[in-house]
C-alpha positions as CSV (number, residue, x, y, z in Angstrom):
1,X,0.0,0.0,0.0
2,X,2.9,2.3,1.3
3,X,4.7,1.8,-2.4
4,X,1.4,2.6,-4.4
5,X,0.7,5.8,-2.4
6,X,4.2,6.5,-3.3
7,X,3.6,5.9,-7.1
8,X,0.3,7.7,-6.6
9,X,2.2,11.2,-5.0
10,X,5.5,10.7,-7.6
11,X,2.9,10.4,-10.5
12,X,1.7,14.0,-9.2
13,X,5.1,15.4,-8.9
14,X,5.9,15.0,-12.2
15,X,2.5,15.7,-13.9
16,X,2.9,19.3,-11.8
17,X,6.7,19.7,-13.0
18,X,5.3,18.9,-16.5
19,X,2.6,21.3,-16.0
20,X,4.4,24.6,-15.2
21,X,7.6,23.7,-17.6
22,X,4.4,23.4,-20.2
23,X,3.1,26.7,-19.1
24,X,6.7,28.7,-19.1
25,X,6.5,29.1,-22.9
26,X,8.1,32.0,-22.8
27,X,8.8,34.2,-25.9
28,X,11.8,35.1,-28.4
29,X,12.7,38.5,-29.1
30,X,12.9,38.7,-32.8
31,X,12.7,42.8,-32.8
32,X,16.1,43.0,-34.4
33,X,15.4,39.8,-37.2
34,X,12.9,41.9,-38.8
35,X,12.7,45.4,-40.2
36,X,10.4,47.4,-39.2
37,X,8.2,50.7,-39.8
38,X,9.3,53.3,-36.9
39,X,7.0,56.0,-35.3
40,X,9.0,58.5,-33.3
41,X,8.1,59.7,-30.3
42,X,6.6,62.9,-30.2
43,X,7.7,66.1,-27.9
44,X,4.1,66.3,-27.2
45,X,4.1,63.5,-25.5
46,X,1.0,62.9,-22.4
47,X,2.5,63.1,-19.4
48,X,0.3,60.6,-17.1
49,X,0.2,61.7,-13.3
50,X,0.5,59.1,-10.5
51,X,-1.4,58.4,-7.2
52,X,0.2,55.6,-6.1
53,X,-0.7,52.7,-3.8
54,X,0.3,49.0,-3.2
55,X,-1.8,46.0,-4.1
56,X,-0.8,42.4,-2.4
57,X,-2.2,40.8,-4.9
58,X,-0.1,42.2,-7.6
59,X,2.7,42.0,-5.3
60,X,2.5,38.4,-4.8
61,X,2.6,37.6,-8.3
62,X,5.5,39.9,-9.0
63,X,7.5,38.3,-5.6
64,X,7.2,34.8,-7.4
65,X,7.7,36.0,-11.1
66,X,10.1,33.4,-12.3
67,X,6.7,30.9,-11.8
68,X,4.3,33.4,-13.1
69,X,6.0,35.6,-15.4
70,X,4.6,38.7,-15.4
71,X,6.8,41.1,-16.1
72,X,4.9,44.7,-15.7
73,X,1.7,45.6,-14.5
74,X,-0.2,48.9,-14.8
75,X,-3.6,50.5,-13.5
76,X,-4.9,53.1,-15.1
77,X,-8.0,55.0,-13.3
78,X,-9.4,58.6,-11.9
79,X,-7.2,59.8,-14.7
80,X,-4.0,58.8,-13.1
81,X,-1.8,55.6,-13.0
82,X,-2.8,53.9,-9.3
83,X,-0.7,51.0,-9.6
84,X,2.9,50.4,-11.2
85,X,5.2,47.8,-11.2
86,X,7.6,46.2,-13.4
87,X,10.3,43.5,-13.2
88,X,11.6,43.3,-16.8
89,X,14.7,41.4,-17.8
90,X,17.5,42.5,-19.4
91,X,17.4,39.0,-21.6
92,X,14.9,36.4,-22.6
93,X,15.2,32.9,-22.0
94,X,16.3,32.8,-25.8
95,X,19.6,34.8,-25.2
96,X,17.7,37.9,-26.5
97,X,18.1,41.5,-25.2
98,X,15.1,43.8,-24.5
99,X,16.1,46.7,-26.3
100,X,15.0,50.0,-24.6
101,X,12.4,48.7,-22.9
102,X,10.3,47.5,-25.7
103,X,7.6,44.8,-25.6
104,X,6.1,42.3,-27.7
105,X,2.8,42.8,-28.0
106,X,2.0,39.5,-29.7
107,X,-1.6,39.4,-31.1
108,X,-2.5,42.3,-29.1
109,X,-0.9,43.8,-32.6
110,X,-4.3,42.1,-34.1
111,X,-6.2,44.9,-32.0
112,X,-3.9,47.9,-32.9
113,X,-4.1,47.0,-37.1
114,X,-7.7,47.3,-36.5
115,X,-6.9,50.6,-35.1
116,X,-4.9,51.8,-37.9
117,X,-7.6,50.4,-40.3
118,X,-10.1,52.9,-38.4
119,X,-7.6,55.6,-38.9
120,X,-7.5,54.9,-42.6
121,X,-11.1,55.0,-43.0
122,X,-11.3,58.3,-41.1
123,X,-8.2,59.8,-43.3
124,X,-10.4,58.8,-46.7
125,X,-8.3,56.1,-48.0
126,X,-10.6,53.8,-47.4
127,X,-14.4,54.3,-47.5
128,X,-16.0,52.3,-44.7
129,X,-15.9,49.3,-43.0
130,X,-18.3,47.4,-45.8
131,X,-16.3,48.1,-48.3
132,X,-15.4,44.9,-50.4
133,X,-11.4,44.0,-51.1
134,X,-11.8,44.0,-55.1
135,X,-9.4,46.5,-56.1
136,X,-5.9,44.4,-55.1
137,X,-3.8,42.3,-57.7
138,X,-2.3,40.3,-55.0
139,X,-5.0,38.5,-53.7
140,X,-7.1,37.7,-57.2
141,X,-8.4,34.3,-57.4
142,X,-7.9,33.6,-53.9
143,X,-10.7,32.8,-50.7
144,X,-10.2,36.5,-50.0
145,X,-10.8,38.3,-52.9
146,X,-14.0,40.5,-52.7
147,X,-13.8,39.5,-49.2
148,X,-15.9,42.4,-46.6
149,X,-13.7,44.6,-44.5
150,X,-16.0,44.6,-42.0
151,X,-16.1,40.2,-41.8
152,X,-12.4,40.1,-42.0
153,X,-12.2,42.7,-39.2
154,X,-14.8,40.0,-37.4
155,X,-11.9,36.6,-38.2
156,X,-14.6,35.6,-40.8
157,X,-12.5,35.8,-43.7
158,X,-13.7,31.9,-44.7
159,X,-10.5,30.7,-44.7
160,X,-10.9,28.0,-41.8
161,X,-9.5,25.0,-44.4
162,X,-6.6,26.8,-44.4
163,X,-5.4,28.2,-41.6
164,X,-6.6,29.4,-38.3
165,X,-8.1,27.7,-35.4
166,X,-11.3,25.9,-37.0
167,X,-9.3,24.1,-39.3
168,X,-8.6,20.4,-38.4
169,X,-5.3,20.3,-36.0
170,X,-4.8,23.9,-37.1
171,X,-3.4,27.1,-35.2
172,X,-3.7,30.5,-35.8
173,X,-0.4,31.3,-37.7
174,X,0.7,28.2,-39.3
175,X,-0.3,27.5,-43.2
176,X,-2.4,23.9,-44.5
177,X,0.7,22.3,-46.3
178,X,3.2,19.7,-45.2
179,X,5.7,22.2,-44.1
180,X,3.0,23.9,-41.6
181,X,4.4,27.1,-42.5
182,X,4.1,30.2,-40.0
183,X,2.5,33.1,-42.4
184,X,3.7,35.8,-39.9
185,X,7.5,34.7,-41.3
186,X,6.5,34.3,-44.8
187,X,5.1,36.7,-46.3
188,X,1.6,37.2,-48.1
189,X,2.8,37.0,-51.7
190,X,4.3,33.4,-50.7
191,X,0.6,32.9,-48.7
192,X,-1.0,33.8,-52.1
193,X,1.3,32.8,-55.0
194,X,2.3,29.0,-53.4
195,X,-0.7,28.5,-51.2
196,X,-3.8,30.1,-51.8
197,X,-3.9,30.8,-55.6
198,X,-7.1,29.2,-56.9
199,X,-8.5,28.8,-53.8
200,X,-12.3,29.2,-52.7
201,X,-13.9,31.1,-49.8
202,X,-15.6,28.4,-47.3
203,X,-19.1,29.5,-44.9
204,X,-18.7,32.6,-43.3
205,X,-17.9,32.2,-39.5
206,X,-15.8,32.9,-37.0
207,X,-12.1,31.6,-37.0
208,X,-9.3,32.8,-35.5
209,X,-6.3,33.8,-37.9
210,X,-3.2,35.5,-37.8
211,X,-3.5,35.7,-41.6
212,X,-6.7,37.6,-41.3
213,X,-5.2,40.7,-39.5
214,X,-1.5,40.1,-41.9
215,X,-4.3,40.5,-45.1
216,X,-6.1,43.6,-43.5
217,X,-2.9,45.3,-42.3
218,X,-1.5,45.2,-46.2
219,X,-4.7,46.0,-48.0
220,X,-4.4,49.1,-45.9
221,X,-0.9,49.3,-46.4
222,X,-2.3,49.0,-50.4
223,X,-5.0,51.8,-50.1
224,X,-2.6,54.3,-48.6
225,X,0.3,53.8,-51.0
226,X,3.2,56.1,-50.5
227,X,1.0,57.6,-47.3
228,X,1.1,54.2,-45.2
229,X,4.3,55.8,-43.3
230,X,2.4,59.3,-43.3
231,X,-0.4,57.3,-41.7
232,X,1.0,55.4,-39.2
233,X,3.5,58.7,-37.7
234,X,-0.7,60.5,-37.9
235,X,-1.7,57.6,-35.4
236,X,0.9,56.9,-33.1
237,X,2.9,60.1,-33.2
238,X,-0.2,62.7,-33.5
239,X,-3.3,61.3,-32.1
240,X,-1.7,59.0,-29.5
241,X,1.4,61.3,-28.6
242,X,3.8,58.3,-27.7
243,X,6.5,58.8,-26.1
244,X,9.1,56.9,-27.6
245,X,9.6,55.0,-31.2
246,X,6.9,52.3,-31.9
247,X,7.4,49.9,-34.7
248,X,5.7,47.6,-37.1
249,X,7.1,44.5,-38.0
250,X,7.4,43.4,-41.7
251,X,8.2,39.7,-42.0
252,X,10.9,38.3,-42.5
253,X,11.4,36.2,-46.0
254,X,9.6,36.9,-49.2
255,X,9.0,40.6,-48.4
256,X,8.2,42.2,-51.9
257,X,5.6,41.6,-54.2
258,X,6.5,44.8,-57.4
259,X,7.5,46.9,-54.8
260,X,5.2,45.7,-52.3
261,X,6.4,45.1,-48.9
262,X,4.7,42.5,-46.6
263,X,3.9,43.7,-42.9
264,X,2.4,41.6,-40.3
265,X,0.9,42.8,-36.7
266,X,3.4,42.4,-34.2
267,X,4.1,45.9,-32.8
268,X,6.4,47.0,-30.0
269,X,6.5,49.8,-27.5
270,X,7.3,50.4,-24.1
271,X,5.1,49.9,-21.0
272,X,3.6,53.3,-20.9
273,X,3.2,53.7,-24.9
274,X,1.0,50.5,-24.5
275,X,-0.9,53.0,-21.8
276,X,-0.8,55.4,-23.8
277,X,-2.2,54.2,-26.7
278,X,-5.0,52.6,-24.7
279,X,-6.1,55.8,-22.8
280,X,-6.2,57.3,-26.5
281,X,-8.8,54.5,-27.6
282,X,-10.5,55.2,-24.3
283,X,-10.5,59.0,-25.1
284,X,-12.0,58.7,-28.4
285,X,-14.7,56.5,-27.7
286,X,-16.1,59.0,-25.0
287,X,-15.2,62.0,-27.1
288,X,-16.5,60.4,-30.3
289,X,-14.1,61.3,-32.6
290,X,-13.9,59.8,-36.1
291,X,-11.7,56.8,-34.1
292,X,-14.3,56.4,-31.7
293,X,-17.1,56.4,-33.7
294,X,-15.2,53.6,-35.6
295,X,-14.7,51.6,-32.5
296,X,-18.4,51.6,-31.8
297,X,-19.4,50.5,-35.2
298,X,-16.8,47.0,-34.8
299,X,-18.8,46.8,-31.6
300,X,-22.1,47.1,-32.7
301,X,-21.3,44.5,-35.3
302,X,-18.9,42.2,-33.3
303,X,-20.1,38.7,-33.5
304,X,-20.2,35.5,-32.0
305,X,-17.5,33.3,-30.7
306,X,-19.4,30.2,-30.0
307,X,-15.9,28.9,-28.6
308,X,-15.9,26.3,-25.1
309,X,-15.8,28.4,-22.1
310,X,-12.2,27.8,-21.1
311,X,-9.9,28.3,-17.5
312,X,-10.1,32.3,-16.4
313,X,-6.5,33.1,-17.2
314,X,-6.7,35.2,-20.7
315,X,-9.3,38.0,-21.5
316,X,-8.9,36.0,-25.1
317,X,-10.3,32.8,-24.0
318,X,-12.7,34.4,-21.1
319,X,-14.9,36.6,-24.1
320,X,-18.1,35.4,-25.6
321,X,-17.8,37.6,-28.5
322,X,-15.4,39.4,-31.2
323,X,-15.5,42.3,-33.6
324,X,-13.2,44.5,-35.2
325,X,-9.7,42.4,-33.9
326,X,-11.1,42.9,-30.9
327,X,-12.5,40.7,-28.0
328,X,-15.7,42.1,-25.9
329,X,-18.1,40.8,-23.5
330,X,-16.2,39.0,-20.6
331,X,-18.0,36.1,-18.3
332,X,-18.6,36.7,-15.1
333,X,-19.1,40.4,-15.8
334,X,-22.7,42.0,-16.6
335,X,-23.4,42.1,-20.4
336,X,-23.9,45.7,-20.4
337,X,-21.0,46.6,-19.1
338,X,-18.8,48.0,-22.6
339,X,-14.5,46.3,-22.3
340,X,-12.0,46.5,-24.9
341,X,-10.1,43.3,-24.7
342,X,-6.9,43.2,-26.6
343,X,-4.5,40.0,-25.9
344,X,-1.5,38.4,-27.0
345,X,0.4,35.4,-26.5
346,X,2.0,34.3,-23.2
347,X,-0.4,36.4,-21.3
348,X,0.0,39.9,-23.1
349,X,-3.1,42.0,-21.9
350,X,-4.7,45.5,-22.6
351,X,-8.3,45.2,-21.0
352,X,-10.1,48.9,-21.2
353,X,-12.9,49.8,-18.7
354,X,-15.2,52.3,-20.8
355,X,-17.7,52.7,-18.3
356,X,-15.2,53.2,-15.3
357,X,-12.5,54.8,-17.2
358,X,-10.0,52.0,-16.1
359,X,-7.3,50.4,-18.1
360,X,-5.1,47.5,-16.9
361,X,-1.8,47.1,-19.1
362,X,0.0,43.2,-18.4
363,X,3.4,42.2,-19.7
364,X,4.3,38.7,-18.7
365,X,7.3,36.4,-20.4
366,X,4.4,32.9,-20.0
367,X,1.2,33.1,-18.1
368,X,1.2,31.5,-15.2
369,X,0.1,34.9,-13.0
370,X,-3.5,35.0,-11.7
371,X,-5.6,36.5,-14.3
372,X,-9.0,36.1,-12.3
373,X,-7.1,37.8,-9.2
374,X,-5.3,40.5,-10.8
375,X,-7.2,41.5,-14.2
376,X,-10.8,39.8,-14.1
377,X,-12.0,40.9,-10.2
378,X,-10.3,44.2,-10.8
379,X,-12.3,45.0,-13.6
380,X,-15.2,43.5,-12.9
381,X,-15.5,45.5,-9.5
């Protein structure tokens, strides 16, 4: 009996050990593999005022970070920053150095090209969020051409036997084909000259795709021309008033099509640009600027996810619904209540409070930290 019991608690060890190694999936740094598209801070800056206090929740998880990896936390409220810590690294586990401070957003990036798309519609180079993608020689006689704006803005590009997270054993990133190929690395005129030439558009619903966003990003790109630069310094630099450069990442192989250069979403900044930029969203939503009246329309029409209800530990995977690259109406919080949800991998997280004027920014190397404690019951409250 003594010798199974010991089985029985060994067994547990190791399913544990094998449980947190699974969970520190940390990420690489791969700011300086790729070239990017800079946005220079701007001397007018927002200079955010502090009230300060301490949170023991927050504190616990940043005195055991190496087991829950957050890396920087930030709350937002009464118009001043209330809580503000941060533990970053000098290095990842990949050898990497954080550069100045900059962090990955991951697929928060998703949320920020939808941004720039709303920005692009306000600046007249595209019309409106219905308009149809039939004017662009590089995706002809593929799934997306004459796709809706507005449905691949909702992931319902009909592309789910191809990539994304409703195809069979698929993920979000990585191409149907025997190589499995990761189309944020790729390029789009690889996606659509070696993949997706001569393909067909499935049913229209929701599926979760990297692609999606890389195609919406460079039909904007497309639309503005020689202005996509001029566009994004408008956004960033202007409206938002970073403080310091933000970039765009192109990918990395296969970058020009004629003398079209791929982009795909992942963005970096420093803590308080991420801050920054989300106070801005905030801002124009309330002050219903041209923005803002673009963030309520992806709202009004967000659809859907009709995904499992899974654990409390990502605003991602906690959200009944998506629209505009966006993820809204959290469980366990009262369906009225109006939260922008922006999330990347290993536990990136942007939640803005629109009724309470509250904004929680999370940096974290895997997530292991306690979502519900620290995010979910401080916004819901």
């Amino acid at each position: 009996m003594k010798k199974l019991l010991g089985i029985i608690i060994l067994s547990l060890l190791v399913s544990n050990i094998t449980f947190a190694n699974k969970n520190k999936r940390t990420w690489d740094y791969p700011f300086l593999d790729y070239k990017e598209w800079e946005v220079k801070g701007s001397e007018n800056h927002y200079k955010f005022q502090s009230n300060l206090r301490e949170d023991k929740d927050v504190l616990k998880e940043f005195k055991n970070n190496k087991n829950t990896g957050i890396i920087s936390y930030l709350l937002f409220e009464d118009d001043k920053i209330v809580i503000d810590v941060s533990d970053i690294p000098k290095k990842v586990s990949s050898g990497d150095t954080i550069i100045d401070g900059l962090l990955p957003s991951h697929s928060m990036g998703k949320s920020l090209v939808s941004y720039v798309t709303g920005h692009a519609i306000c600046e007249g180079y595209i019309d409106n969020v219905n308009v149809k993608l039939d004017d662009w020689p590089l995706i002809k006689s593929t799934l997306y051409d004459n796709s809706v704006l507005l449905d691949l803005l909702n992931m319902k590009g009909g592309d789910q036997k191809w990539v994304g997270e409703r195809m069979k054993n698929g993920s979000d990133n990585r191409i149907k084909g025997p190589k499995k190929e990761n189309v944020n690395v790729i390029g789009l005129m690889k996606v659509m000259n070696v993949y997706l030439r001569g393909s067909e558009k499935s049913k229209l619903i929701y599926n979760y795709s990297a692609l999606t966003t890389n195609v919406i990003m460079n039909y904007v790109k497309h639309k503005t021309g020689a202005d996509w630069d001029k566009l994004l310094h408008k956004v960033f630099n202007e409206h938002v008033g970073v403080k310091n450069s933000v970039y765009f990442s192109k990918s990395r192989k296969y970058l020009k099509y004629d003398d079209f250069v791929s982009g795909r979403y992942s963005f970096y900044a420093d803590r308080y640009d991420y801050l920054r930029i989300a106070k801005t969203m905030m801002d124009d939503w309330h002050n219903d600027t041209c923005a803002g009246k673009y963030l309520k329309t992806i709202y009004e029409n967000r659809v859907q996810k009709k995904d499992k209800v899974k654990e409390a530990d990502d605003v991602a995977s906690y959200t009944k619904s998506y629209g505009g690259q966006i993820h809204f109406d959290i469980f366990g919080i009262d369906k009225t209540r109006k939260i922008l949800g922006l999330s990347g991998f290993a536990g990136q997280q942007i939640l803005i409070d629109l009724d309470n004027k509250r904004i929680i920014v999370v940096s974290s190397l895997y997530r292991n930290y306690n979502w519900k404690k620290i995010v979910h019951s401080v916004i819901k409250d």
